[in-house]
C-alpha positions as CSV (number, residue, x, y, z in Angstrom):
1,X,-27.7,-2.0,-33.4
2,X,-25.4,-3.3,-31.4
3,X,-23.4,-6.7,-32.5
4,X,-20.5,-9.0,-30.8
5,X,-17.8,-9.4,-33.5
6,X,-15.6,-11.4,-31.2
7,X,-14.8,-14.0,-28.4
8,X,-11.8,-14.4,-26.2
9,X,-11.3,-17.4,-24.2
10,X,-8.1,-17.3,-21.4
11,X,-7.6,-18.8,-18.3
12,X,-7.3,-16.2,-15.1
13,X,-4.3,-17.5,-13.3
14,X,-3.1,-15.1,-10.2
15,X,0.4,-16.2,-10.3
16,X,0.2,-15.0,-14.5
17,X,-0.8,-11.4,-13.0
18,X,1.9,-11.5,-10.3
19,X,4.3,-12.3,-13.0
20,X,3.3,-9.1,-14.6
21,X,3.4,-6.9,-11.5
22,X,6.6,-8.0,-10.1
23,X,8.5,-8.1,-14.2
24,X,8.8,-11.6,-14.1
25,X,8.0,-12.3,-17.5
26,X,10.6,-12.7,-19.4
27,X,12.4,-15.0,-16.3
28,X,12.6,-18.6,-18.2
29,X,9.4,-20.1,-16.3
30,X,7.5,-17.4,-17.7
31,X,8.3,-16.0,-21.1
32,X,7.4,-19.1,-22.8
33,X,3.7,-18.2,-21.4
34,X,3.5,-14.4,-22.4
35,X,5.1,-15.4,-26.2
36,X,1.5,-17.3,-26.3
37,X,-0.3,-13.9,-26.0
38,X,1.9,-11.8,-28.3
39,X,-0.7,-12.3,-31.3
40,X,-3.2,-11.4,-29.2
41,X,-1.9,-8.0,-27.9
42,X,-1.6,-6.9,-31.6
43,X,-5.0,-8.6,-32.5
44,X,-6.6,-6.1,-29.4
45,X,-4.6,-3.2,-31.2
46,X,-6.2,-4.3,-34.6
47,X,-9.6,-5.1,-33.6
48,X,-10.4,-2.7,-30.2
49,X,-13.8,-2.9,-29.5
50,X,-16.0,0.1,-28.0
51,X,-17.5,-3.0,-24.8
52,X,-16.2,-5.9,-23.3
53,X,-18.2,-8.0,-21.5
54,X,-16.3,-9.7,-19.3
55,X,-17.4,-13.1,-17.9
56,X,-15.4,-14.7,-14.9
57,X,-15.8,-15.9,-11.4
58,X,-15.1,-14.1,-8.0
59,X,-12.6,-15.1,-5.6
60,X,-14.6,-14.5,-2.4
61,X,-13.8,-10.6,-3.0
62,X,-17.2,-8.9,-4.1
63,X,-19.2,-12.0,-2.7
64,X,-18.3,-14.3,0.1
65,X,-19.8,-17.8,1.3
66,X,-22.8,-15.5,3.1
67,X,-24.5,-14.3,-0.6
68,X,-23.1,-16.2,-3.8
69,X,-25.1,-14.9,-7.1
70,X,-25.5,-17.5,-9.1
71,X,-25.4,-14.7,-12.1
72,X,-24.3,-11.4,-11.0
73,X,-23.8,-8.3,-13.5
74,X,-22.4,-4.8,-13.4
75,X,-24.1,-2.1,-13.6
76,X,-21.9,0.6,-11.8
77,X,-19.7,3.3,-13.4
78,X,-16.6,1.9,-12.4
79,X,-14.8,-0.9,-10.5
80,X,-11.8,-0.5,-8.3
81,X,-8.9,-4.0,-8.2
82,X,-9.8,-5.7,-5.1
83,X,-7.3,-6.3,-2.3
84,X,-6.9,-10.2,-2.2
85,X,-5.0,-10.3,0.8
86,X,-1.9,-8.8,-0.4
87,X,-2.8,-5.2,-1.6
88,X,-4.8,-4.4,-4.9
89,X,-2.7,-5.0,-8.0
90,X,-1.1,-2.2,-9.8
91,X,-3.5,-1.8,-12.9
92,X,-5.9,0.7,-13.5
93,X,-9.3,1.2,-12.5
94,X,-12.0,-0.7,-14.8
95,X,-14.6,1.7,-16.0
96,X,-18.0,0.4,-16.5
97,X,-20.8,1.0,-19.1
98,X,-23.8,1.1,-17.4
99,X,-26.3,1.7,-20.0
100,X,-25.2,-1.0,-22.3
101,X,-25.5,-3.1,-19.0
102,X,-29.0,-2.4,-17.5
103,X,-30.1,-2.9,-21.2
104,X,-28.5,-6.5,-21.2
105,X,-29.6,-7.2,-17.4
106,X,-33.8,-5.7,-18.5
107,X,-33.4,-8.1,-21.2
108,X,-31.8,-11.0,-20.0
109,X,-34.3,-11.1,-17.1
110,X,-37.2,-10.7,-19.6
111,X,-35.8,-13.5,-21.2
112,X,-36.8,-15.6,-18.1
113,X,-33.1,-15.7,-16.6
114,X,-32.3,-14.6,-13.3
115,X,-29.7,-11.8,-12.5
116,X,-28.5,-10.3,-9.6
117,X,-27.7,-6.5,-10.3
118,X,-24.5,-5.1,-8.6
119,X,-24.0,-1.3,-9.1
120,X,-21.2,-1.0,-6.6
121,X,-18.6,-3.8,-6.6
122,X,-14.4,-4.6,-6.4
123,X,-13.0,-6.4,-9.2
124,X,-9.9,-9.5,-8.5
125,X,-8.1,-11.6,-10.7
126,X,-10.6,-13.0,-12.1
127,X,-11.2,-9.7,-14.5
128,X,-8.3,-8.0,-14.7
129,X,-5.4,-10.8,-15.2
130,X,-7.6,-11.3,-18.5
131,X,-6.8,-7.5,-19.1
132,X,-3.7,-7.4,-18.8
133,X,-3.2,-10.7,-20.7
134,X,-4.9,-9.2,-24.0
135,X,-3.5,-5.4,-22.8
136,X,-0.4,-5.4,-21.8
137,X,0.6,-3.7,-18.5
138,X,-0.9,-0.8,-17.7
139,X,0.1,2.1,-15.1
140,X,-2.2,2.5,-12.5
141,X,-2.1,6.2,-12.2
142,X,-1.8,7.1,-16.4
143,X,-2.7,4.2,-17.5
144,X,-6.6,2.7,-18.9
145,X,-8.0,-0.4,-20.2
146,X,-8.7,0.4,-24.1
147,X,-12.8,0.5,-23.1
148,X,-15.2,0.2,-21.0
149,X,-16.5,-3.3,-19.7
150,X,-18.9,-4.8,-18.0
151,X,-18.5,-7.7,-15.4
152,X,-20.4,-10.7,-15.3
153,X,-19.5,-12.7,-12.2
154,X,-20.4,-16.5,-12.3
155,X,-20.9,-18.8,-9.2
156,X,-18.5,-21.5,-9.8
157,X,-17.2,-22.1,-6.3
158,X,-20.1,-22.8,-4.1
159,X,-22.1,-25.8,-5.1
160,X,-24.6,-26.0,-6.5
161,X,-23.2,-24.1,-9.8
162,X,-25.1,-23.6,-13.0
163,X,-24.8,-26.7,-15.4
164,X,-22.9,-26.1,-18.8
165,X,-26.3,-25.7,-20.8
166,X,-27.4,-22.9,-18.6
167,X,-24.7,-21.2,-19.1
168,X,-24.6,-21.6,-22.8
169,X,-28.3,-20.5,-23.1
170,X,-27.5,-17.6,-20.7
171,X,-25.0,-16.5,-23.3
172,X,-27.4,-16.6,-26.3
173,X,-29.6,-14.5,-23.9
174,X,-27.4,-11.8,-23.7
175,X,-26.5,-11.8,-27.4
176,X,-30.0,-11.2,-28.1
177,X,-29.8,-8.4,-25.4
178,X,-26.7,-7.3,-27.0
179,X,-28.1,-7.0,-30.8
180,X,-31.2,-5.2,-29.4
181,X,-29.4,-2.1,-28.2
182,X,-30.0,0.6,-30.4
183,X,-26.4,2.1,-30.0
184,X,-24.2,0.9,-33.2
185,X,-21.4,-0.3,-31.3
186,X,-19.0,-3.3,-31.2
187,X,-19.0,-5.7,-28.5
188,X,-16.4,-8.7,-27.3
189,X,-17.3,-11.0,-25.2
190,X,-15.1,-12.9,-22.9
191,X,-15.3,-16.1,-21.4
192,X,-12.5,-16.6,-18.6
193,X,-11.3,-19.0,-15.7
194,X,-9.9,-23.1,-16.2
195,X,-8.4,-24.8,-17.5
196,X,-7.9,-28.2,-16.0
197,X,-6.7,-27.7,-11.9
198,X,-7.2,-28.6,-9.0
199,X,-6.2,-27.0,-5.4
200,X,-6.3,-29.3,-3.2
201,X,-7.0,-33.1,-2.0
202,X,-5.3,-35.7,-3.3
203,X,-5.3,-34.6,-6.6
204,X,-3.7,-31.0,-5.8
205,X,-1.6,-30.3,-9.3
206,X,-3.8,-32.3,-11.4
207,X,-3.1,-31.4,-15.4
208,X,-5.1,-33.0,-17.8
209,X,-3.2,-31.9,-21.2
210,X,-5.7,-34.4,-23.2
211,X,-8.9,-33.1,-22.3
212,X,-8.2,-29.6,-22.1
213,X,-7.7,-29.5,-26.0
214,X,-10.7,-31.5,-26.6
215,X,-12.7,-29.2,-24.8
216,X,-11.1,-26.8,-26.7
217,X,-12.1,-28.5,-30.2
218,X,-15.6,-29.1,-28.8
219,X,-15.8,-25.3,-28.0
220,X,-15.3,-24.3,-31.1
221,X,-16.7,-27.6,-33.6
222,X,-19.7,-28.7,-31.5
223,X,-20.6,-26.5,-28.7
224,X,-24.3,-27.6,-28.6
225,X,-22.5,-31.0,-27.8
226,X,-20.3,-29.8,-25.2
227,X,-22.8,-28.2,-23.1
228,X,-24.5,-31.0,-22.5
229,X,-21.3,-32.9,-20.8
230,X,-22.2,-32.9,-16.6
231,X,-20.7,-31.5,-14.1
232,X,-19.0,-34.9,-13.0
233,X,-16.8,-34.4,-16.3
234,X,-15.0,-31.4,-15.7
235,X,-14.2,-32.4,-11.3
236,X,-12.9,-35.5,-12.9
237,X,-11.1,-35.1,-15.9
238,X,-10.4,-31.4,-14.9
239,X,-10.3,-31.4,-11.5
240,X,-12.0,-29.5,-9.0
241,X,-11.5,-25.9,-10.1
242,X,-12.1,-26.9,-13.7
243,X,-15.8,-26.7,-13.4
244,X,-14.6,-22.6,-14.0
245,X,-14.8,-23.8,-18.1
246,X,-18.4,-23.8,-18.2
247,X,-18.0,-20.1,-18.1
248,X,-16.6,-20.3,-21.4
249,X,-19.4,-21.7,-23.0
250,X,-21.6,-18.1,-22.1
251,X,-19.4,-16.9,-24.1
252,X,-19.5,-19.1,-27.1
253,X,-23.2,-19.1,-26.6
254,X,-23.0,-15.2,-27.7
255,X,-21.4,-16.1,-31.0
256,X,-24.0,-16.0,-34.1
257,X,-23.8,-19.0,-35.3
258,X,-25.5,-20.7,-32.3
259,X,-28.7,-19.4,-33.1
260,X,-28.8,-18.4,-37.0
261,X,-27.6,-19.5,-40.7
262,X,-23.7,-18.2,-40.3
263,X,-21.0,-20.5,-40.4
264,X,-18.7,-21.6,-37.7
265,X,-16.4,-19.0,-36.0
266,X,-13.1,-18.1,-37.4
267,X,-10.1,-19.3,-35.1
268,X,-8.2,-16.2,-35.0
269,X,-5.5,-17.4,-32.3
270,X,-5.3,-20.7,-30.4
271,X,-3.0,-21.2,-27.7
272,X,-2.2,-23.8,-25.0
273,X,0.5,-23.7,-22.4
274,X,1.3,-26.1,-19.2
275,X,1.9,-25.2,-16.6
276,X,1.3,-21.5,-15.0
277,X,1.6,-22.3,-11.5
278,X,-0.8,-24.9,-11.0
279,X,-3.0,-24.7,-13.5
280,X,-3.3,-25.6,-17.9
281,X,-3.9,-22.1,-19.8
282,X,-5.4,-22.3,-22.6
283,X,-6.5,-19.6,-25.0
284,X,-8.9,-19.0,-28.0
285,X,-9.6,-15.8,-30.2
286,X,-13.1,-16.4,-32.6
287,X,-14.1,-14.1,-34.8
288,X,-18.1,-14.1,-35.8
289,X,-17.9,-14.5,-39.5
């Protein structure tokens, strides 16, 4: 059968991918960042799975303020880098795996969870700055991702958005859906977006060093805990756009100790780093055990 052998936790910032694409990474602002995520290229090297499924929210490129999903999941071949305003990015194309995907959405949806199926989509920042993150740059001509993945796009920017405990018992769902595909493969799943920010208002630049790392040792000590915190938290302790962590918790919902006798996850890479623009990043590699 199928099984998820890992988690990976990043935050999504544009600016980080902009870095990338214009070689601003080792400029002093930046190369402090990108050190962070050294391990982590080498630990994709070490430990390249066959799937990623990728969980992280849309940027009014695939959906817009007429149709938000609140759960939305890819079931198309491929997936071209959306034009954001000022031309795609320079990374490859993402190629999809839609069997592995229409298994996870038939199941899901049996499960008593709604999904919205999207065959045909473009992907933003949202997906592939957590590529090249964990990747490295890639050519966008000669260049590939190391597998095949499959989005998962999450409402968190038209309210209402799905509370913390949905999302963490949407991501047992799909590691149920996961370990019932007959196909012996190995599967990563990625929980992306945060951390603490906020874009506007008053509290435009808001950092909350503090909380982010709790969060952070909530994710991985006590997650049944933290998915009960409201939504109320993360606006204020997080600001605005740090409601985008509850995404992470689908993806620590996937991990098998959740649901069965295994022990807690091992922390394979932990990384924190303020500030990328105008956000916290923070970063978290679990290994299943």
């Amino acid at each position: 059968m199928a099984r998820i052998t890992a988690s990976v936790f990043t935050s999504h910032v544009p600016a980080i991918g902009a870095a990338m694409d214009l070689g601003k990474t080792q400029e002093a602002y930046w190369q402090p960042l990108f050190k962070g995520y050294d391990f982590s290229r080498q630990w994709m090297k070490d430990n390249k799975p066959d799937v990623i499924f990728l969980v992280y929210n849309d940027h009014a490129t695939a959906f817009s303020l007429d149709c938000i999903p609140t759960f939305a999941i890819g079931t198309g071949g491929e997936y071209t880098p959306a034009d954001e305003g000022w031309g795609p990015r320079p990374v490859p194309k993402v190629v999809g795996h839609p069997d592995l995907a229409a298994h996870i959405a038939q199941s899901v949806i049996q499960q008593d969870f709604d999904l919205t199926i999207v065959n045909k989509m473009d992907v933003d920042h949202g997906l592939t700055v957590p590529l090249s993150l964990m990747c490295g740059e890639q050519d966008p001509q000669t260049g590939s991702w190391p597998c095949p993945v499959i989005p998962f796009a999450v409402n968190v920017v038209q309210y209402p958005v799905p509370s913390g405990q949905r999302c963490f018992n949407i991501g047992r769902a799909i590691r149920k859906a996961i370990e019932s595909y007959d196909e012996d493969i190995n599967v990563h799943i990625w929980g992306t977006g945060g951390m603490s920010h906020q874009l506007q208002g008053a509290r435009a630049g808001l950092i909350n060093k503090e909380w982010d790392n709790k969060f952070l040792d909530l994710l991985i000590e006590n997650p049944h805990g933290l998915a009960k915190m409201p939504h109320i938290d993360y606006v204020r302790e997080a600001g605005s756009e740090g409601i985008e962590l509850v995404m992470w918790l689908i993806a620590r919902g996937a991990m098998s100790d959740i649901d069965g006798p295994a022990p807690l996850p091992k922390v394979a890479h932990r990384y924190y780093h303020v500030p990328a623009s105008n956000t916290a990043v923070g970063h978290l590699i679990l290994e299943n055990q």
